[in-house]
C-alpha positions in Angstrom: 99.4 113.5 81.1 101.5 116.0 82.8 99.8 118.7 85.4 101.5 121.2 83.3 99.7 119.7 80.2 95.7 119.4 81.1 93.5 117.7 79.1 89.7 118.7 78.3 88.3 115.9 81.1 89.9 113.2 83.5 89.7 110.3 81.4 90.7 108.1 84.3 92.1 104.1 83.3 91.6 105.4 79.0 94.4 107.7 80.2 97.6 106.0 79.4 100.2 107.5 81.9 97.2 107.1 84.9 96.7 103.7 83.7 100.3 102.9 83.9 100.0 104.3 87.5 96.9 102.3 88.5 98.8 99.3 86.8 101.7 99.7 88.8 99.3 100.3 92.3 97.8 97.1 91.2 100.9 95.4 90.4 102.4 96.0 94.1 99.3 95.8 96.3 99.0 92.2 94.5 102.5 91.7 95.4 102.3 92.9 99.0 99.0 91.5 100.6 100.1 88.0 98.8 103.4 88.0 101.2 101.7 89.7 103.9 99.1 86.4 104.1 101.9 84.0 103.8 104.0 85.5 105.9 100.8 85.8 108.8 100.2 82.3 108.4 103.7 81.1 108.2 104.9 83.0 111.4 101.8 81.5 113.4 102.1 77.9 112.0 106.0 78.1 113.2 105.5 79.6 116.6 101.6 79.6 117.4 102.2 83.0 119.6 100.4 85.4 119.1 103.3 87.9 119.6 105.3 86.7 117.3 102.3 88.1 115.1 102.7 91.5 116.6 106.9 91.5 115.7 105.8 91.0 112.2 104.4 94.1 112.4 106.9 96.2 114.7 109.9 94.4 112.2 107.9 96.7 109.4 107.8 99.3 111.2 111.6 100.1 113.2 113.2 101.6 110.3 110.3 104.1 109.8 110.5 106.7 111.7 114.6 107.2 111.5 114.0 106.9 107.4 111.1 109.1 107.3 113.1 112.6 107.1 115.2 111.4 104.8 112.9 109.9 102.2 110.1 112.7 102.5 113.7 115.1 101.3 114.7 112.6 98.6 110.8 112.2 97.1 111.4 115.8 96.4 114.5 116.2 95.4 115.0 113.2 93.3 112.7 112.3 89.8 110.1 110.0 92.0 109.7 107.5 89.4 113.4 106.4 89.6 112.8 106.0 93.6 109.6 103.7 92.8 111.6 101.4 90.3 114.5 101.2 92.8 111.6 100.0 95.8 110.2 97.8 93.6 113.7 95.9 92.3 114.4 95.9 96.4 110.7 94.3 97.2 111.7 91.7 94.7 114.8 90.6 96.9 113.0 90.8 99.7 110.5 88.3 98.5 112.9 86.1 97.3 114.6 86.1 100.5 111.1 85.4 102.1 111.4 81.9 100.0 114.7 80.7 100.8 115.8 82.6 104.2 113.4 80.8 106.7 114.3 77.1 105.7 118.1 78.5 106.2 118.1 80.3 109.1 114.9 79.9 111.1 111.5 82.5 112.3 114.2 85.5 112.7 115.6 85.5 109.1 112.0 86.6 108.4 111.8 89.5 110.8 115.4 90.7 109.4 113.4 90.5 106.1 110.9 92.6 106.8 112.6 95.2 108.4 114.2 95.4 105.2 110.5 95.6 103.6 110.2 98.5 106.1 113.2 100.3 105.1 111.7 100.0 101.3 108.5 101.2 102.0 109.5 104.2 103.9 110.8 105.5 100.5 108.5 103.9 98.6 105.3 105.2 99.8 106.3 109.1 99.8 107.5 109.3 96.0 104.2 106.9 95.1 102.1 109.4 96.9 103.3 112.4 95.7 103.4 111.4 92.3 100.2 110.7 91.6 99.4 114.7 91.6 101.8 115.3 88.7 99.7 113.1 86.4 96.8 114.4 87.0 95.0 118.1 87.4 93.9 119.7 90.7 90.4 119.4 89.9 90.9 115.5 89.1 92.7 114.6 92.5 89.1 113.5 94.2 88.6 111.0 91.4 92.2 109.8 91.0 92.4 108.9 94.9 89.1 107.6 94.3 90.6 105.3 91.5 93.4 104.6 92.7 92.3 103.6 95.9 90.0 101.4 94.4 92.5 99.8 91.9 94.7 99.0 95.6 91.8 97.5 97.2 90.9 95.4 93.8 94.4 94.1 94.3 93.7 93.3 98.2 91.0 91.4 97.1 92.4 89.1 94.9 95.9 89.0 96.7 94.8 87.5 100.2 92.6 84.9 98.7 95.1 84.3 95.9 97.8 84.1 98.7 95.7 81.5 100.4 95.3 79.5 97.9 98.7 78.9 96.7 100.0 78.4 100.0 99.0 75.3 100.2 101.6 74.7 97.8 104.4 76.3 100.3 104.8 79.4 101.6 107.7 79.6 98.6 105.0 79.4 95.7 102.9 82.5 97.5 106.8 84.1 97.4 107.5 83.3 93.4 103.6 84.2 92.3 104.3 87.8 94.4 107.4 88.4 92.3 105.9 87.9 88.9 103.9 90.9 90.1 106.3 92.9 91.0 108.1 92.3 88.2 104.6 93.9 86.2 104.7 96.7 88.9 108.0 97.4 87.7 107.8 97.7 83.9 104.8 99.7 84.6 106.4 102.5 86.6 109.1 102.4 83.9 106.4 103.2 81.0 105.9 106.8 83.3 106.9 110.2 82.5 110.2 111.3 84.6 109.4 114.0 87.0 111.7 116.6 87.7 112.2 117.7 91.1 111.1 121.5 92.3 113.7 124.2 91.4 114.6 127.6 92.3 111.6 129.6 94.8 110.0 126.5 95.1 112.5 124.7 97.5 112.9 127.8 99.9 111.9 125.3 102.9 114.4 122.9 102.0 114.5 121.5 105.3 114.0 117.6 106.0 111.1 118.5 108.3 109.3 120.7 106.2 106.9 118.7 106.1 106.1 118.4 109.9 106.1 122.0 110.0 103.8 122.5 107.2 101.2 119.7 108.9 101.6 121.7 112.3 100.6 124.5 110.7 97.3 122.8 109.2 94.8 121.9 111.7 92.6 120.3 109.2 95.7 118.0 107.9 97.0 117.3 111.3 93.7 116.1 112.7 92.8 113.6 109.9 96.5 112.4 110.1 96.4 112.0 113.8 92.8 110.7 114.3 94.0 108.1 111.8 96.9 107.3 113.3 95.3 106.5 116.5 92.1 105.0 115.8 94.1 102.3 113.1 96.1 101.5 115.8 93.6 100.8 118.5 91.3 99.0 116.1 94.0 96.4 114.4 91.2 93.8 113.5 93.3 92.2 110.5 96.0 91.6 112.6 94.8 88.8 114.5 92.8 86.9 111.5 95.0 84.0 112.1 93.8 83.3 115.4 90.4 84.2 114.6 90.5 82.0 111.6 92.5 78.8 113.5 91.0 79.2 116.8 87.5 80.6 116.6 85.9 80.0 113.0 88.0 77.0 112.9 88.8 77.3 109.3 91.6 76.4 106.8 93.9 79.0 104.8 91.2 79.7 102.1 89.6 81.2 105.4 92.4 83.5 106.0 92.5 84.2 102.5 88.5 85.4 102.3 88.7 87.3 105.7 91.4 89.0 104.5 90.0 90.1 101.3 86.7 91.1 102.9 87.8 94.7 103.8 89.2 95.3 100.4 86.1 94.1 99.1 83.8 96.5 101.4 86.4 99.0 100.5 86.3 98.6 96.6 82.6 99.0 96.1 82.1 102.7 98.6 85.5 103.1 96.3 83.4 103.0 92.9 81.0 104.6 94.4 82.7 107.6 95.5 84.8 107.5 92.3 81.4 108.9 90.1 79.9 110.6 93.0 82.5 112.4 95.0 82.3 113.4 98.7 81.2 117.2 98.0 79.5 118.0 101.2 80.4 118.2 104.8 83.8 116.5 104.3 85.2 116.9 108.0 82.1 115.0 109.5 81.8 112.3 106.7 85.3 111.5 107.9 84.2 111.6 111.8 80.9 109.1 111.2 83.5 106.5 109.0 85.8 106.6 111.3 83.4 105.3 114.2 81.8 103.1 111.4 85.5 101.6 111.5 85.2 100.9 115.5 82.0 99.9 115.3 82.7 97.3 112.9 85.7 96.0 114.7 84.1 95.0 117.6 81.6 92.9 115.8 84.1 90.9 114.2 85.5 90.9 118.0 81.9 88.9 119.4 81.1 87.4 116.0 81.5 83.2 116.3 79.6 83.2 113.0 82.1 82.9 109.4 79.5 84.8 107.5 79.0 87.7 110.6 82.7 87.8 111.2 82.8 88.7 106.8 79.9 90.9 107.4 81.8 92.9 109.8 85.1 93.3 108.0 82.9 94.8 104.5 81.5 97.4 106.6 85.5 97.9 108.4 86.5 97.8 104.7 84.1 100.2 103.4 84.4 102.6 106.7 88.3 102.2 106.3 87.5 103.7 102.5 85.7 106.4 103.3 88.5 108.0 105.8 90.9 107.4 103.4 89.6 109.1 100.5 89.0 112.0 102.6 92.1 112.0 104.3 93.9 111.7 101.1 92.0 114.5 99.1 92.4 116.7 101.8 96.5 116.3 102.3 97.0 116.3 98.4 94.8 119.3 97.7 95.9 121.3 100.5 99.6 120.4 100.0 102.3 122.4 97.5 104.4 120.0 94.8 107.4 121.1 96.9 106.8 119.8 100.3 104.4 117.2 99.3 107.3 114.5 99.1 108.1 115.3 103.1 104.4 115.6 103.8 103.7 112.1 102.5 106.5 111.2 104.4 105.3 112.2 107.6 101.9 110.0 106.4 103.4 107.3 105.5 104.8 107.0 109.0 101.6 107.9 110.5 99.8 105.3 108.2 102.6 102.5 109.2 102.7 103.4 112.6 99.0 102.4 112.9 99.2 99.5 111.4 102.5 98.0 112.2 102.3 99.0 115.6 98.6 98.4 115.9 99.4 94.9 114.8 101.9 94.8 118.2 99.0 96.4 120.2 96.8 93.9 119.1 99.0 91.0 120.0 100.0 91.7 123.2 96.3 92.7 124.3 95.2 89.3 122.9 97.4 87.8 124.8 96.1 89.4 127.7 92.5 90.0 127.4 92.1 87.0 124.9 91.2 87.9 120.9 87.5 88.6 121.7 88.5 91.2 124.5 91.2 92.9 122.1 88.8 93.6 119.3 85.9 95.0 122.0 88.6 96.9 123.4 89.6 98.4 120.2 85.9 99.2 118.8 85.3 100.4 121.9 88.6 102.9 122.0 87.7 104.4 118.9 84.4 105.5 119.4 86.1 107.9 122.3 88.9 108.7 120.0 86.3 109.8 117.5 84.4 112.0 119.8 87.8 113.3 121.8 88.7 114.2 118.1 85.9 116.4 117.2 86.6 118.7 120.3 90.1 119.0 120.0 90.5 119.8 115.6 87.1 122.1 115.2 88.1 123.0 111.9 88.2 119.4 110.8 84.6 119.2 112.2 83.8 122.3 110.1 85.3 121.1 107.0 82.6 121.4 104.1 84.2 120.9 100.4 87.3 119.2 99.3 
């Protein structure tokens, strides 16, 4: 279903293009948070820092910001689904080299990985994004983010504690089971309709930073990207489960596995939710109170000794988490024209990596100073200011009302 080509109603997974692009979300966040729990648990159990936690994060994130330009321009220039199928056959290499580089060559074959990973996601993520609002109309985006979001986080789910099962068969099963996914993601995204880049009048900003400008000149956009940016990267809970898990809770990998699925599953249920009942009023503070939610919650998890608190915490971080990003995503892809809206996803797709690859490098290096139980109050507490610092300086994102 083309947005050229409405139908009479959103028909949401009984459509069969979305439900190829839920099915190909669900096929790569499976993928994805698989790795990303065998690759947390690997790098710990080889070096027990927790820094080299935080370079699994910053390995993600290097080739961001000198790719982001580039890909934003070639999301709309080039037929998006091509770039996702590409992204997806390079993900596939990556895993595999996951499963046979580290015996080979050591911890740093892993980081060189990843920074490949990086690299794929930078162009990954933009032409993903910016898709999803030529399959859909206008008046559907709310409930398509809501979906899809909700799909991603069904997939985080069952990835973490499906990744923590299987590794204790090897870090190399977690690596095979994660390609048989991508593999899925991949003949999914090939069952989509090709989509032509913009033409004539509608590439008069063909610059590569168009989309920076266009977020500058958007107070509403630039405040929730920038709010997010900053409180994700202050408030980095997930990336010290490891040591919360080994060192604290003193559990196994099935631990890890339901920690890390908590948020998703917090997440998934405000994500049905808001999927039939859509945020309709007072947008701009719903995003404010989830976003201190969020710090709240992380700070729990911080002073919880307690497995069942510590899960407690990360539903509501999950389901705060949610609520900003459904907000935040309505907001950018209803407020953003098809021909800047590959370089505006871009310049979010940065912001969203740069919080939580760089967050996962904050969080390191202040747990290894404060200790993990300082790092986490820290962060809760950081956010709550961000939050209210926020409100002052973007009004109009206070103001916001509809979608």
């Amino acid at each position: 279903m083309a947005a050229a080509d409405p139908v009479s109603r959103f028909r949401g997974f009984r459509d069969p293009v979305f439900g190829r692009y839920l099915a190909m979300r669900l096929g790569v966040s499976l993928a994805t948070q698989m790795q990303a729990t065998a690759v947390g648990w690997q790098v710990y159990d080889l070096t027990g820092d927790p820094i080299a936690l935080g370079l699994v994060g910053l390995a993600q994130f290097l080739p961001i910001i000198p790719l982001m330009p580039l890909s934003g321009q070639v999301a709309d220039r080039v037929d998006r689904r091509r770039i996702i199928q590409v992204s997806a056959l390079l993900y596939l290499l990556c895993m595999a080299g996951l499963a046979v580089l580290p015996g080979l060559a050591g911890i740093w074959s892993i980081y060189a990985v990843l920074f490949v990973f990086g690299a794929t996601r930078a162009f990954d993520h933009p032409a993903a994004s910016a898709l999803l609002p030529n399959l859909v109309r206008s008046q559907d985006i709310r409930a398509a983010v809501a979906l899809s979001s909700s799909a991603g986080q069904a997939a985080a789910i069952a990835g973490p504690a499906l990744g923590g099962i299987l590794y204790v068969f090897g870090p190399e099963t977690v690596y095979g089971t994660s390609m048989a996914m991508m593999v899925a993601a991949l003949l999914a995204v090939s069952g989509l309709p090709a989509v032509p880049p913009a033409h004539g009048a509608e590439m008069e900003r063909p610059s590569i930073f168009g989309g920076v400008a266009f977020i500058r000149s958007n107070p509403v956009i630039l405040g929730v990207m920038a709010l997010d940016l900053f409180v994700v990267m202050v408030a980095s809970a997930t990336a010290l489960l490891p040591i919360v898990v080994k060192d604290i809770l003193e559990v196994g990998p099935w631990g890890l596995g339901v920690l890390r699925s908590a948020p998703a599953v917090g997440a998934l249920a405000i994500g049905a939710w808001l999927s039939w009942h859509p945020i309709d009023r007072r947008a701009g503070p719903v995003f404010l109170w989830a976003l201190a939610v969020y710090g709240v919650a992380t700070a729990l998890f911080g002073l919880s000794t307690s497995f069942l608190l510590s899960a407690a915490a990360l539903l509501l971080f999950g389901a705060a988490d949610q609520v900003s990003v459904i907000v935040r995503m309505s907001l950018i892809q209803l407020r953003t024209p098809n021909h800047v809206r590959g370089r505006v996803a871009a310049v979010n797709g940065m912001a969203v990596n740069m919080s939580n690859q760089l967050g996962s490098l904050e969080a390191g290096l202040t747990a290894a100073w404060l200790g993990v139980v300082g790092a986490l109050a820290l962060g809760g507490a950081a956010t709550l200011v961000l939050v209210a610092v926020g409100a002052l300086v973007f009004p109009k994102l206070r103001q916001v009302d509809r979608l």
